[in-house]
N, C-alpha and C positions, 0 to 999 in steps of 0.2 A: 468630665468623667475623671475621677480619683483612682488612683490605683495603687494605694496605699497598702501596704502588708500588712493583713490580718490572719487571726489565726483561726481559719479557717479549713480544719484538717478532717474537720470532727462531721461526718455521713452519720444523720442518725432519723431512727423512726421517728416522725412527725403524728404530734396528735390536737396542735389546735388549731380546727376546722378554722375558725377566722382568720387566724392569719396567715394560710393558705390561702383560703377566699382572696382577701384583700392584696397578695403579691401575684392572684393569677388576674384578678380583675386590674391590677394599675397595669400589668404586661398585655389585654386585650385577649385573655384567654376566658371560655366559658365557662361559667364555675353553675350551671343550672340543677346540674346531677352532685353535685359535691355537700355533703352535708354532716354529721355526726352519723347518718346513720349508711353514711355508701361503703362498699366494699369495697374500697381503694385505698390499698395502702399507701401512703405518703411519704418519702423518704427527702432528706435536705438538708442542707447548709444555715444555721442559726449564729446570731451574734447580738449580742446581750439581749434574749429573747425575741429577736426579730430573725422573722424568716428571710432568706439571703437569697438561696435558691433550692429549687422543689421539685422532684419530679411523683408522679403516682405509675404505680403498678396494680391493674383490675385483671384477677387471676378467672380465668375464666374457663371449666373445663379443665383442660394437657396444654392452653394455650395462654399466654397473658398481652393486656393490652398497655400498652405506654402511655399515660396520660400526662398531659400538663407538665411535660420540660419546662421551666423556665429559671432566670438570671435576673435579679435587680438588674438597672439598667447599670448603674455604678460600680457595680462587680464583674462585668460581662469581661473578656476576655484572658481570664485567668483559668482556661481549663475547668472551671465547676461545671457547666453541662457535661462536657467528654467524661469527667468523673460521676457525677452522678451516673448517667447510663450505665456505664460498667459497675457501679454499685447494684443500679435494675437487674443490670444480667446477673449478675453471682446469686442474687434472690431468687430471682425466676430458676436456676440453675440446683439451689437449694430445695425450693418449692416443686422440683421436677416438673418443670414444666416445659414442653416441648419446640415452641416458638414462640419469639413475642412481635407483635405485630404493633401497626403506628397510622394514625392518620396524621396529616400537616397539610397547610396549605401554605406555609410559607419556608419552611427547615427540609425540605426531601433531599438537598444535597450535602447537608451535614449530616444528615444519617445514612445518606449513603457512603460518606467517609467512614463510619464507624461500622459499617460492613453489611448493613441493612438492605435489602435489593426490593425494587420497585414491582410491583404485580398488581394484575384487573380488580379493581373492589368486586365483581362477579366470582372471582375466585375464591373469596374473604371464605375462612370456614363458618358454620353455622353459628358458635359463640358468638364471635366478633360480629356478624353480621346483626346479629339481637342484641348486639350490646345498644344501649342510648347513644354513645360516642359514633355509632356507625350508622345508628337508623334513625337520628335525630339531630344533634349536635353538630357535628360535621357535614359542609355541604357536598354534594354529589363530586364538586370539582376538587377535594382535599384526597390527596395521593396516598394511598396504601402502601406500607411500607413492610417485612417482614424481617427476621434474622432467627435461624435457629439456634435455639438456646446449646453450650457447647461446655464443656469441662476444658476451660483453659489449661490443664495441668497434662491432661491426657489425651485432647483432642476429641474428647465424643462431643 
């Protein structure tokens, strides 16, 4: 693993489906609902047109879902997921949206660093529960995660 300084400052809208695809499939994530035409907006980390790292936000309702965190393997440790996320939040926060919620089955206590608290997928609100990430993709033993969306500046 390289950990060479790049300039990698730059959080921006993500729009080609493939190579999203291709950095969620080498990291072992589902890409079955992801296409040109899903409702997931994309947001990530590029360098010389390759995807770095990616996260999706599926705005669903007052609520939005976190999809597809991920990190090349060869950039992992620089802070880009913790920044991304708080990039999801300012959007979700933008987008007035009320919580955003997370399935994982392997990250629950990295987002519970990042202030995300654990709750019963029974409790999941109706959105999320009809999302495909909840009634399909994810399996029953992948952890529910939530955090309400908040105005870092004034505390709502």
């Amino acid at each position: 693993m390289h950990k060479m300084k790049h300039n990698l400052s730059s959080i921006k809208l993500l729009t080609n489906i493939d190579e999203i695809r291709s950095l969620l499939t080498g990291c072992g994530l589902p890409v079955t609902d992801i296409s040109d035409a899903s409702a997931i907006q994309f947001y990530g980390i590029e360098e010389e047109g390759k995807v770095l790292a990616v996260i999706g936000l599926e705005k669903l309702a007052d609520v939005g879902l976190l999809r597809s965190l991920t990190v090349a393997e060869a950039f992992r440790g620089q802070g880009l997921a913790q920044r991304l996320v708080a990039h999801v939040e300012s959007m979700a926060l933008h987008e007035n949206l009320k919580t955003i919620y997370l399935l994982t089955q392997t990250a629950a206590q990295f987002f519970e660093k990042l202030g995300f608290t654990p709750l019963s997928r029974t409790t999941a609100p109706a959105p999320i529960q009809t999302s495909s990430q909840f009634s399909c993709l994810c399996p029953d033993s992948a952890a529910l995660l939530r955090k309400p969306v908040k105005n870092l500046e004034d505390g709502r």
